[in-house]
C-alpha positions as CSV (number, residue, x, y, z in Angstrom):
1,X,5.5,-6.4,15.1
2,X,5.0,-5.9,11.1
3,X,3.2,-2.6,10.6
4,X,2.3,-1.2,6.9
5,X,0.8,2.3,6.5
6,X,-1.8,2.9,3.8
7,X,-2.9,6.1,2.3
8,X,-5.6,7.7,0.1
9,X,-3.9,11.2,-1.4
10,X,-6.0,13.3,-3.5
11,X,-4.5,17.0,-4.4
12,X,-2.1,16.4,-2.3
13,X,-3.9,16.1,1.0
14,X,-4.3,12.7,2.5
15,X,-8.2,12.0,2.4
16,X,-7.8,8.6,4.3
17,X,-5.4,6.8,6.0
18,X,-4.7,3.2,8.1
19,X,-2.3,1.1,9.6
20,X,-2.4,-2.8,8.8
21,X,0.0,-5.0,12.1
22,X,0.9,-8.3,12.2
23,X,2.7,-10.0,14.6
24,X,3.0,-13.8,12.3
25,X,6.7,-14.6,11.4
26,X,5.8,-15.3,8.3
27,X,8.5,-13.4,5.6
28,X,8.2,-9.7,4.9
29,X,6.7,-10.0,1.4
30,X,4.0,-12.0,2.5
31,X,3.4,-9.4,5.0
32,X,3.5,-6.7,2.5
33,X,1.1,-8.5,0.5
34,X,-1.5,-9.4,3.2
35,X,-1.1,-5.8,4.3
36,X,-2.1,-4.6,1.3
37,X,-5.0,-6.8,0.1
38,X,-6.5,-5.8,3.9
39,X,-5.6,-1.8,3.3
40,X,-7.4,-2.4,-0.3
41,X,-10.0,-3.8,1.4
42,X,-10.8,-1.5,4.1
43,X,-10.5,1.1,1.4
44,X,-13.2,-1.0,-1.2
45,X,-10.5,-1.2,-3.8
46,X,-8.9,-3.2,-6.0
47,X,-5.9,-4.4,-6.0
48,X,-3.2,-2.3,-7.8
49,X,-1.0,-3.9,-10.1
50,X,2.9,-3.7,-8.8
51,X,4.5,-2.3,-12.1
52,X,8.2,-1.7,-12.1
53,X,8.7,1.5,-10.7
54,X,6.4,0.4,-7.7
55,X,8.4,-2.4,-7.2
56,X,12.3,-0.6,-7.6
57,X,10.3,2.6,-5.5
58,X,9.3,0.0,-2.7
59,X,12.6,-1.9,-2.5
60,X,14.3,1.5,-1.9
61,X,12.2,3.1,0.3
62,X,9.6,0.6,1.6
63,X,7.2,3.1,0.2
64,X,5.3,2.6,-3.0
65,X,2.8,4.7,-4.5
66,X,-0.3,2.9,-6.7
67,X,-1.5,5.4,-9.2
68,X,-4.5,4.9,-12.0
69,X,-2.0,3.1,-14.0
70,X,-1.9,0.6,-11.3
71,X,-5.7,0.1,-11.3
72,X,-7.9,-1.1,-13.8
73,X,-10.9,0.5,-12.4
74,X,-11.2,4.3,-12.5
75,X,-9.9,5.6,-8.9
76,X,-11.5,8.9,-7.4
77,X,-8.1,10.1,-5.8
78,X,-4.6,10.6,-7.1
79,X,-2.5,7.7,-5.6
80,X,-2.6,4.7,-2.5
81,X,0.2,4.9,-0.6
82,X,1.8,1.9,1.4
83,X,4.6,2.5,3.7
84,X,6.3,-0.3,6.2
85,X,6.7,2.0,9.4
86,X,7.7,-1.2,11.6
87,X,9.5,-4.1,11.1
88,X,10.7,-6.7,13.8
């Protein structure tokens, strides 16, 4: 089971959250990506642009943070939030 955690953080609360699973064995970036195009989607967003820091940030920790400069549209929170919690 593949599970990715996605979360809306505005003023440092969490407004919003959800948990994408998969159970394909497909490999772990396509899961990432499928994960978050159907977090973005639950969420009505875009999707964010991975910029460098997301992607050395999500290689570290398997967390990334999406801020406005990963959006083109103007977001009404702080940051998304994707974090793998389950892998295997």
């Amino acid at each position: 089971m593949f599970r990715l955690w996605g979360k809306v953080w505005k003023d440092n609360h969490m407004i919003r959250d959800t948990v994408y699973e998969e159970e394909s064995n497909d490999t772990r970036t396509h899961k990432i990506f499928r994960g978050l195009d159907e977090i973005c989607h639950e969420f009505d967003l875009e999707r964010p642009i991975w910029l460098d820091k997301t992607v050395t940030e999500f290689r570290r920790h398997s967390k990334a943070r999406f801020s406005q400069d990963s959006f083109i549209e103007e977001i009404p929170f702080d940051y998304l939030e994707i974090q793998v919690i389950e892998e295997g």
